[in-house]
PDB file as gemmi writes it, atoms N, CA and C in Angstrom:
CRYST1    1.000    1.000    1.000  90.00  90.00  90.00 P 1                      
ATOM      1  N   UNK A   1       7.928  17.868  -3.207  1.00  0.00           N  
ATOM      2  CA  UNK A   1       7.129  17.595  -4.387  1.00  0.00           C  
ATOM      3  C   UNK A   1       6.766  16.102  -4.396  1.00  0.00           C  
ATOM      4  N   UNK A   2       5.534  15.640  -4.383  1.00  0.00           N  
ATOM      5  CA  UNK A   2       5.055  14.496  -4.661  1.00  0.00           C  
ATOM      6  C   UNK A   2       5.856  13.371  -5.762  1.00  0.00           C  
ATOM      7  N   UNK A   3       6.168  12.166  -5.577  1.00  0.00           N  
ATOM      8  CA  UNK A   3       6.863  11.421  -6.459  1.00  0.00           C  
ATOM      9  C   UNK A   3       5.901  11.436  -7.858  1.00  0.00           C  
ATOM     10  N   UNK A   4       6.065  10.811  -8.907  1.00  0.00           N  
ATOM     11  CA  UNK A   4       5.258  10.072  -9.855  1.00  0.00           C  
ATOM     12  C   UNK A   4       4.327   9.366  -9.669  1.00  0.00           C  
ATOM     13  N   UNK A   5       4.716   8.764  -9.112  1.00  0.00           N  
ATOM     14  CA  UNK A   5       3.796   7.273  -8.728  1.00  0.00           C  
ATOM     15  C   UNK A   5       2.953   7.752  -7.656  1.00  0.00           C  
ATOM     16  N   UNK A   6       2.674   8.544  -6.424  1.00  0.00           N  
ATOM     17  CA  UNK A   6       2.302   9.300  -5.764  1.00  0.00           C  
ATOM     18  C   UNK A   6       1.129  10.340  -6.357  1.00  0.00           C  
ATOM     19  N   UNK A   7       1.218  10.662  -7.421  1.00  0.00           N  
ATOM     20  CA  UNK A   7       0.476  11.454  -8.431  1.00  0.00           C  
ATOM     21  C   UNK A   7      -0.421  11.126  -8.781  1.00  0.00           C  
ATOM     22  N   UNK A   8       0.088   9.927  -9.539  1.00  0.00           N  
ATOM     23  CA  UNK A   8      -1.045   8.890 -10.175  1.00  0.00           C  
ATOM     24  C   UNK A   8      -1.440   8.163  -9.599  1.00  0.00           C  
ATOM     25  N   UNK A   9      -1.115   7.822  -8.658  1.00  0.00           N  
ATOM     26  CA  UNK A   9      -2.311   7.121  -7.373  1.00  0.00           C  
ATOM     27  C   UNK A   9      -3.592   8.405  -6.865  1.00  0.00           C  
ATOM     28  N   UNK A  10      -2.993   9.300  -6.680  1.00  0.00           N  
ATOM     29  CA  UNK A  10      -3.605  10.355  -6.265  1.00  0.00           C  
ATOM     30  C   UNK A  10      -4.674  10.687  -7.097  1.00  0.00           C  
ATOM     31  N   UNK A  11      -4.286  10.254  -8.593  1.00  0.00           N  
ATOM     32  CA  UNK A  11      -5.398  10.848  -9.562  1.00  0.00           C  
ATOM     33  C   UNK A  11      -6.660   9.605  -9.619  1.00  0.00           C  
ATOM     34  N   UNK A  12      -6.062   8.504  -9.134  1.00  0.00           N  
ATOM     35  CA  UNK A  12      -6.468   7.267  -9.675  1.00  0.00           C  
ATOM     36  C   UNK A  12      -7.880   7.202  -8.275  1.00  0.00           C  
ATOM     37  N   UNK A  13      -7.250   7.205  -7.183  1.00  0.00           N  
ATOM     38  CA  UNK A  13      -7.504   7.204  -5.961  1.00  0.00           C  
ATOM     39  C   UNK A  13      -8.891   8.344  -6.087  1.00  0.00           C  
ATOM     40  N   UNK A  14      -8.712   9.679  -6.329  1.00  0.00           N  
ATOM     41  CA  UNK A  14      -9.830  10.779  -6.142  1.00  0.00           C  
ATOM     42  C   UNK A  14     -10.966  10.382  -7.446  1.00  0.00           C  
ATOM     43  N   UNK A  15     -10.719   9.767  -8.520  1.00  0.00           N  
ATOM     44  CA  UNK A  15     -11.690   9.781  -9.513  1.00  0.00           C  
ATOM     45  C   UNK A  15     -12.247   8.335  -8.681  1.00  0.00           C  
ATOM     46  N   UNK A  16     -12.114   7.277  -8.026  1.00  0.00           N  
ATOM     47  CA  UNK A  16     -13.036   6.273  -7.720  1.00  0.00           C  
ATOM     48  C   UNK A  16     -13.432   6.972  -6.533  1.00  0.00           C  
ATOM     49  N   UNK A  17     -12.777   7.943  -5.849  1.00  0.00           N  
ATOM     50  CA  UNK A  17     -13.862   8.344  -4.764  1.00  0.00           C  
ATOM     51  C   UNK A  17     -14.960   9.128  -5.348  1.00  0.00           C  
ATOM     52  N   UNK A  18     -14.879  10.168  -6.733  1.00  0.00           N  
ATOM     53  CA  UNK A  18     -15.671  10.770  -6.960  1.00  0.00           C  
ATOM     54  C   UNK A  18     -17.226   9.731  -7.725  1.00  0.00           C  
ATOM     55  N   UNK A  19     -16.700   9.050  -8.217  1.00  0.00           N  
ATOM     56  CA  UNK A  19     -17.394   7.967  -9.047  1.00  0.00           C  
ATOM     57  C   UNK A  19     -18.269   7.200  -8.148  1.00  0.00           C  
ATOM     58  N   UNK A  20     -17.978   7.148  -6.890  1.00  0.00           N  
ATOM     59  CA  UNK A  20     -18.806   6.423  -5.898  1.00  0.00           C  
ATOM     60  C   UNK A  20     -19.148   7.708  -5.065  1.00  0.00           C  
ATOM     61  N   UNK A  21     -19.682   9.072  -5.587  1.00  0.00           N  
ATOM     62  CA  UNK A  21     -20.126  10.270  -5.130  1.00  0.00           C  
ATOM     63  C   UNK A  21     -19.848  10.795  -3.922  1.00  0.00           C  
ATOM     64  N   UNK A  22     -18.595  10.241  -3.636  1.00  0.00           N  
ATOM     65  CA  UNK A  22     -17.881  10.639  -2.358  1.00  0.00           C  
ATOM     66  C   UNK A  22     -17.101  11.999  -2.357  1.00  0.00           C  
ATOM     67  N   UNK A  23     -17.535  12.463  -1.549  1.00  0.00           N  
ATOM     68  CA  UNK A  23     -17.044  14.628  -1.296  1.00  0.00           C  
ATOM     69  C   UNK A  23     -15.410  14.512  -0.487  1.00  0.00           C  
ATOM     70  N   UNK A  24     -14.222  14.808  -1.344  1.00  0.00           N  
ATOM     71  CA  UNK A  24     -12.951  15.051  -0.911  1.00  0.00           C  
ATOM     72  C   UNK A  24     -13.213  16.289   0.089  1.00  0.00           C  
ATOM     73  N   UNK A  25     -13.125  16.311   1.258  1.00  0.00           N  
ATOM     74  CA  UNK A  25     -12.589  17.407   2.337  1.00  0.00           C  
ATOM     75  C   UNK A  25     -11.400  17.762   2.411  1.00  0.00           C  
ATOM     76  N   UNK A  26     -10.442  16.894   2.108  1.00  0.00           N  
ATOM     77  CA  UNK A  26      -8.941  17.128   2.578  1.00  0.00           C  
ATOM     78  C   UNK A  26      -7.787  16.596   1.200  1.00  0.00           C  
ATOM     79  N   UNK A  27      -7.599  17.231   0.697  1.00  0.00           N  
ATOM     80  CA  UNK A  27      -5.938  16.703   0.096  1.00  0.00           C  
ATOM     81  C   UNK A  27      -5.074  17.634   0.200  1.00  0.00           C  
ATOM     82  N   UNK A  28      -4.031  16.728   0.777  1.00  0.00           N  
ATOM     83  CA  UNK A  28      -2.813  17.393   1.314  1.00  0.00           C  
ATOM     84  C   UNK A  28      -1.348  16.921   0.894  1.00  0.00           C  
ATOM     85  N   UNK A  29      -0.627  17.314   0.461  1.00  0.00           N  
ATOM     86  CA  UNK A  29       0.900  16.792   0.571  1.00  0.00           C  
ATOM     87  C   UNK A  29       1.649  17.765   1.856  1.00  0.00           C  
ATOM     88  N   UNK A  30       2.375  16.129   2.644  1.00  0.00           N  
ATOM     89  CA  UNK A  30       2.968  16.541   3.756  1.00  0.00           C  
ATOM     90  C   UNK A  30       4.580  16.511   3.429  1.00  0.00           C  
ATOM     91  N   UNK A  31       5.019  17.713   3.225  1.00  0.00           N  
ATOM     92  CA  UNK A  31       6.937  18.360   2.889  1.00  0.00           C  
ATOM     93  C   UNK A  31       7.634  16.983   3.773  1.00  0.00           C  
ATOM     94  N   UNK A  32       7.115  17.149   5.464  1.00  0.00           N  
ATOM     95  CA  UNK A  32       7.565  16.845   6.034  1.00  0.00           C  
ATOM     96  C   UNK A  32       7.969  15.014   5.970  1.00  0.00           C  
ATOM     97  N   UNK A  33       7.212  14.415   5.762  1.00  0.00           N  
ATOM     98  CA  UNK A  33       6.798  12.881   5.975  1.00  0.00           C  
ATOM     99  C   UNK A  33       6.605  12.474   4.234  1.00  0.00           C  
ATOM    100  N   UNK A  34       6.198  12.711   3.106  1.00  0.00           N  
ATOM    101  CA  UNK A  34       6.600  13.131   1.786  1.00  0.00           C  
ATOM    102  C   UNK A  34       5.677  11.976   1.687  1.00  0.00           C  
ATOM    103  N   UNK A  35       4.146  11.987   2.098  1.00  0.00           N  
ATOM    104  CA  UNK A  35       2.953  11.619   1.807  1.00  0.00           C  
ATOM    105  C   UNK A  35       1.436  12.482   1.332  1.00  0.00           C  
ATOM    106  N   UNK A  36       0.854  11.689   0.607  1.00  0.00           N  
ATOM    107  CA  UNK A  36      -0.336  12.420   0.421  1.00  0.00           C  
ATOM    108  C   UNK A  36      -1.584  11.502   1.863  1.00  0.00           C  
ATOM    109  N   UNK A  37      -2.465  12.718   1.665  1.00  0.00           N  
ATOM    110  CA  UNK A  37      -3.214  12.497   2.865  1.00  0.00           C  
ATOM    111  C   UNK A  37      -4.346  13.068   2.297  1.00  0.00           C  
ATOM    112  N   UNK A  38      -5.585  11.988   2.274  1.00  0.00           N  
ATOM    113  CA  UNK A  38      -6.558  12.538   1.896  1.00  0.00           C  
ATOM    114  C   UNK A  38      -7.797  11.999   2.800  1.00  0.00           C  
ATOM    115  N   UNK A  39      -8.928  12.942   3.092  1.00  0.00           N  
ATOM    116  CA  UNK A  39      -9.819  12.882   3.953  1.00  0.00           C  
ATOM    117  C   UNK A  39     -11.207  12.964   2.971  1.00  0.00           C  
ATOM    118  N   UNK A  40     -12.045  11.724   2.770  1.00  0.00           N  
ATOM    119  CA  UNK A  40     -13.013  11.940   2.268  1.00  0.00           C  
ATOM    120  C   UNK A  40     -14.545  11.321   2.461  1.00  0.00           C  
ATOM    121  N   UNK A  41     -15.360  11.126   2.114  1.00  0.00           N  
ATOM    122  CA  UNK A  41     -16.720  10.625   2.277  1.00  0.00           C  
ATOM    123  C   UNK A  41     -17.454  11.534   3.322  1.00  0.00           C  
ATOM    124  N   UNK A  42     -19.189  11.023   3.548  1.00  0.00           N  
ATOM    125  CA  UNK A  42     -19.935  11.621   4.071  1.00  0.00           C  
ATOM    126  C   UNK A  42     -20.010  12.483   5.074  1.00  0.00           C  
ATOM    127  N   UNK A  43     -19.356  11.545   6.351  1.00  0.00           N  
ATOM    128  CA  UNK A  43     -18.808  11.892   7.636  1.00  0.00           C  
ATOM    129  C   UNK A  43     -17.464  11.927   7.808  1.00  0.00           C  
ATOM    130  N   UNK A  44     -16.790  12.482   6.420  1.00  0.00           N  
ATOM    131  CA  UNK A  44     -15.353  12.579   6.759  1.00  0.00           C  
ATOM    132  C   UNK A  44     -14.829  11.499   7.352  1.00  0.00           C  
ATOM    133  N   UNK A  45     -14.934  10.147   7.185  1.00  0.00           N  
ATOM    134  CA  UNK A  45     -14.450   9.285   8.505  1.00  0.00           C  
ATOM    135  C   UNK A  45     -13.285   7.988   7.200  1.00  0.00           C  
ATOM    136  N   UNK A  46     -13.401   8.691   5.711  1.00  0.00           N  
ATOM    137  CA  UNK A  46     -12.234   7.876   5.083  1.00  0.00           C  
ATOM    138  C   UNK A  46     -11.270   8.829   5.198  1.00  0.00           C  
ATOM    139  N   UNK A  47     -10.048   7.788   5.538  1.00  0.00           N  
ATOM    140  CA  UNK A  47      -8.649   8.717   5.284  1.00  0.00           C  
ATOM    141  C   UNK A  47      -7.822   8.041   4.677  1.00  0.00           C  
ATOM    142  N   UNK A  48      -6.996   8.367   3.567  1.00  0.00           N  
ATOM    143  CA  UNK A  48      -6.239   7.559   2.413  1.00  0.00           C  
ATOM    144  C   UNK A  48      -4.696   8.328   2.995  1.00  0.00           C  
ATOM    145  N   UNK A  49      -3.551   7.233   2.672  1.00  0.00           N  
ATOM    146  CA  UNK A  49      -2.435   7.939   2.648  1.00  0.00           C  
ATOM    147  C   UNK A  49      -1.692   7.277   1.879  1.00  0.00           C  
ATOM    148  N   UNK A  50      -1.274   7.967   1.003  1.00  0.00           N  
ATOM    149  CA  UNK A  50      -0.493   7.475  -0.011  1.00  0.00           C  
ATOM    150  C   UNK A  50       1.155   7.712  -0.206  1.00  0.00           C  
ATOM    151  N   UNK A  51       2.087   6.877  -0.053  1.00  0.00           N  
ATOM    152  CA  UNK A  51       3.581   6.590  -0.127  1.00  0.00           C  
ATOM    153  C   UNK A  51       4.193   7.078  -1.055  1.00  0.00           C  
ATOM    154  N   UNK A  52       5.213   7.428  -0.849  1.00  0.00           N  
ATOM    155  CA  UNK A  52       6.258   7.412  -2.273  1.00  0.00           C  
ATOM    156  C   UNK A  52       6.191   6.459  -2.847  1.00  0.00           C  
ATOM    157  N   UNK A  53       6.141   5.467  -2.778  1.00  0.00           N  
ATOM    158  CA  UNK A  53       6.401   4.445  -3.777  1.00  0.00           C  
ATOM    159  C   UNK A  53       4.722   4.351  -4.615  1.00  0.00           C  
ATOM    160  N   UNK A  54       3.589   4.684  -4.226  1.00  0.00           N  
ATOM    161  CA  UNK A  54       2.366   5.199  -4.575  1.00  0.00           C  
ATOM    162  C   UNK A  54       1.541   3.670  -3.977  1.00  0.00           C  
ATOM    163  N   UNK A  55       2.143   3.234  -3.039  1.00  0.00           N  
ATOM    164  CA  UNK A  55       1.467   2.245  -2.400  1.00  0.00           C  
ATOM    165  C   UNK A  55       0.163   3.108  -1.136  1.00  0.00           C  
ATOM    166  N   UNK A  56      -0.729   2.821  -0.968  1.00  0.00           N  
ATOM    167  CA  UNK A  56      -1.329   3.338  -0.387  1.00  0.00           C  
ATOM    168  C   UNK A  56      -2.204   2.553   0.648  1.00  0.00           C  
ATOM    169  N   UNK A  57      -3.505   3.285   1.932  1.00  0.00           N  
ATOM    170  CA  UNK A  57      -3.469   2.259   2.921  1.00  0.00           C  
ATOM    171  C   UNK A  57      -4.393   3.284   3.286  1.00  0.00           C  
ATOM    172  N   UNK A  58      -6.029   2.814   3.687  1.00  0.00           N  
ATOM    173  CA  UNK A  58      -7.225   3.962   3.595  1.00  0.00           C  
ATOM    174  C   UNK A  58      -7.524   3.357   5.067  1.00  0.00           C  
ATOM    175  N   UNK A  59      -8.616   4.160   6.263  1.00  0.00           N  
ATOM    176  CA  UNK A  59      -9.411   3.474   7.419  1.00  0.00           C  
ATOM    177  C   UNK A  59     -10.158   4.304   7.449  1.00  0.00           C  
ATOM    178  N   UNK A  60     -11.147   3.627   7.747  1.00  0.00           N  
ATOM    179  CA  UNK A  60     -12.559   3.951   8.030  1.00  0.00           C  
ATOM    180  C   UNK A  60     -12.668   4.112   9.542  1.00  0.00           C  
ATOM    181  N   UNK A  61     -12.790   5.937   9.803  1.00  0.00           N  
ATOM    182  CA  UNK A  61     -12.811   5.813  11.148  1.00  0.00           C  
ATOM    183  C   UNK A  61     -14.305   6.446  12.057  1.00  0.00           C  
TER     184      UNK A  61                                                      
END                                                                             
């Protein structure tokens, strides 16, 4: 289960992608590694991953 802080990054994180009319392809929570992972914009080429601690770290690939 996603932390708190993990959540609300998550919520915080998808409303400025939507706001800058960017299309989410991917949100995911990984059991394994106990991150969120999100894949978004035109060409799919942003990827966000967000920490337990709800620190997070995006690349443009």
């Amino acid at each position: 289960m996603p932390t708190p802080s993990q959540m609300l990054q998550a919520i915080v994180l998808s409303q400025w992608l939507s706001n800058c009319y960017r299309p989410i392809y991917l949100f995911r929570y990984d059991e394994e590694r106990q991150e969120i992972f999100i894949v978004a914009g035109e060409e799919e080429n942003i990827e966000i991953t967000i920490y337990t601690d709800g620190k997070w770290r995006y690349e443009i690939v």
